[in-house]
Structures are given as structure tokens and as C-alpha cells.
N, C-alpha and C positions, 0 to 999 in steps of 0.2 A: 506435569505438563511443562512443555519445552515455551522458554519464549525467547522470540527476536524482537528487540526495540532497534529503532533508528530514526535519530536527527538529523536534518540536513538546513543547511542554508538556501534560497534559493534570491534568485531575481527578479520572478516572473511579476509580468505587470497584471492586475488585473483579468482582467483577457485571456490571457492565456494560463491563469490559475483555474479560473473556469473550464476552460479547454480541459485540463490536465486531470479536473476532480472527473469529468463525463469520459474521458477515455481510461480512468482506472475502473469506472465503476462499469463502464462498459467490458473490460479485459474481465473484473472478478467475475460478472455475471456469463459472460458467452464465453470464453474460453476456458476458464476454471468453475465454474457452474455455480457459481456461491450465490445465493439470495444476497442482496444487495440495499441498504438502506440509507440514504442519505439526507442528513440535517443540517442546513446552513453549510458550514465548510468542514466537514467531520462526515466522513465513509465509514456505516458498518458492515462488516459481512462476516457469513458462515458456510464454509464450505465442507466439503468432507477429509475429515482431519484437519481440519484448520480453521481459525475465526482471527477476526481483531479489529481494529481500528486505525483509520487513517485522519490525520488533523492536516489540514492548508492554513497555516497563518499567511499573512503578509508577507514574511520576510524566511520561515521556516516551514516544513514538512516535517512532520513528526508521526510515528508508524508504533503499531504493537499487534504482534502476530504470533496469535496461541499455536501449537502445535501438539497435534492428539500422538498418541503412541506410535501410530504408525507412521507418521511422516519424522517422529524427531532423529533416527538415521540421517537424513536426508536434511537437516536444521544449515551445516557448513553450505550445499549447495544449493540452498533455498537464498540464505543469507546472500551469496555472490549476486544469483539473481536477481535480487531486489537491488541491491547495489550498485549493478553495475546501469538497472534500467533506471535508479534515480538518475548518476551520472549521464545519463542520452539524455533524457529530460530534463534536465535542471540545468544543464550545460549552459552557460551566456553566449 
């Protein structure tokens, strides 16, 4: 199994950490169709070829995303993705 981690710094106040946990969980669930689980500030989900976990601290974002057979091809342009949508989001 393929995995991608990623740490990031963020700024977000309060407020808009909320914000950001209900629009991820909302993106896994309706546009990537993943069953979606969430506890306190920790996102799970499973989608097809792919699971993981998303953590919102305070001051960090921290991510871990399995990848089944079929998607790990595709790991380099998955990785950008997620990279490039922390940086929109995380942006000060």
C-alpha cells in the first residue's frame, strides 16, 4: 500500500478551522464519495482505493492517505493535489 503524509503550518483562527474541517468532509463525501467520519478535530474516511486520516490542530494540519493498487500510479498527482489545495486554503 502506497502512502502520502503531509504536515502543514496553518493560521487559522478558530472559525475558520471549523469552516475548513466541514468543507473537507463535505468535498470527501460528495465529490469523492467516501464515507466520512468525524471526531472532535480528526476526519476519517474511505473511499474507493483510498482511506486516511485528516488531524486540525491549532496551529497544524496533519494528513495520511492510504492508497490501494489502483490509485498508487497516480500517488505523484494526487500528492500535488492535495498540496496545492492546502496552499488555497491555508494561505494568510
Amino acid at each position: 500500500m502506497s502512502v502520502i503524509r503531509l504536515s502543514r503550518f496553518h493560521r487559522l483562527d478558530q472559525a475558520a478551522q471549523e469552516a475548513a474541517l466541514e468543507r473537507l468532509a463535505a468535498h470527501l463525501g460528495d465529490t469523492l464519495g467516501a464515507s466520512v467520519a468525524r471526531e472532535a478535530r480528526t476526519i476519517q474516511f474511505d473511499g474507493s482505493g483510498f482511506s486516511g486520516t485528516v488531524t486540525l490542530e491549532n496551529e497544524r494540519v496533519m494528513g495520511e492517505i492510504r492508497l490501494g493498487l489502483m490509485m498508487r500510479p497516480l500517488k505523484g498527482v494526487i500528492t500535488r493535489e492535495i498540496e496545492a489545495g492546502l496552499d488555497y486554503y491555508l494561505a494568510d
